[in-house]
C-alpha angles and dihedrals in degrees: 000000000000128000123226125205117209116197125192126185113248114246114273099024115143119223091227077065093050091051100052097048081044092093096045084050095052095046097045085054095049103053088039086059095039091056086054103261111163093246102134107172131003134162144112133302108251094234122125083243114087096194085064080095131196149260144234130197127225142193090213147018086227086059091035090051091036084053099048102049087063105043119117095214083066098029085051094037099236090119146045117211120211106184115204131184108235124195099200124189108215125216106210 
């Protein structure tokens, strides 16, 4: 069992906002990932909306909640998290 976090911009954000939070994002993913966090993918959707927002994988609810709770796109309020258990079925 994985967990998917869905993120969705909060109304009204403004994508200059998004890019300059962008850095502290990234850098918060990377050292997350680096300390062995499970997180496993994360990135945007490829739509010309940007409030289509994005998604990040996850090997556990406890990870995908632990990672939440420190991202600067939801401590900044740029972003809502909706967390889902997902029972994927791999193709190797």
């Amino acid at each position: 069992m994985e967990f998917v976090v869905l993120y969705t911009l909060r109304e009204g954000v403004d994508r200059s906002r998004v890019l300059e939070v962008y850095p502290r994002h990234k850098a918060y993913y990377q050292a997350f990932r680096a300390d062995g966090g499970g997180l496993l993918a994360l990135g945007p959707f490829q739509t010309p909306d940007p409030a289509a927002g994005s998604m990040a994988i996850f090997t556990s609810r406890e990870e995908a909640e632990r990672f939440v709770a420190g991202d600067p796109f939801i401590t900044e309020g740029l972003a809502e998290p909706r967390t889902l258990e997902w029972n994927v079925v791999r193709f190797e």
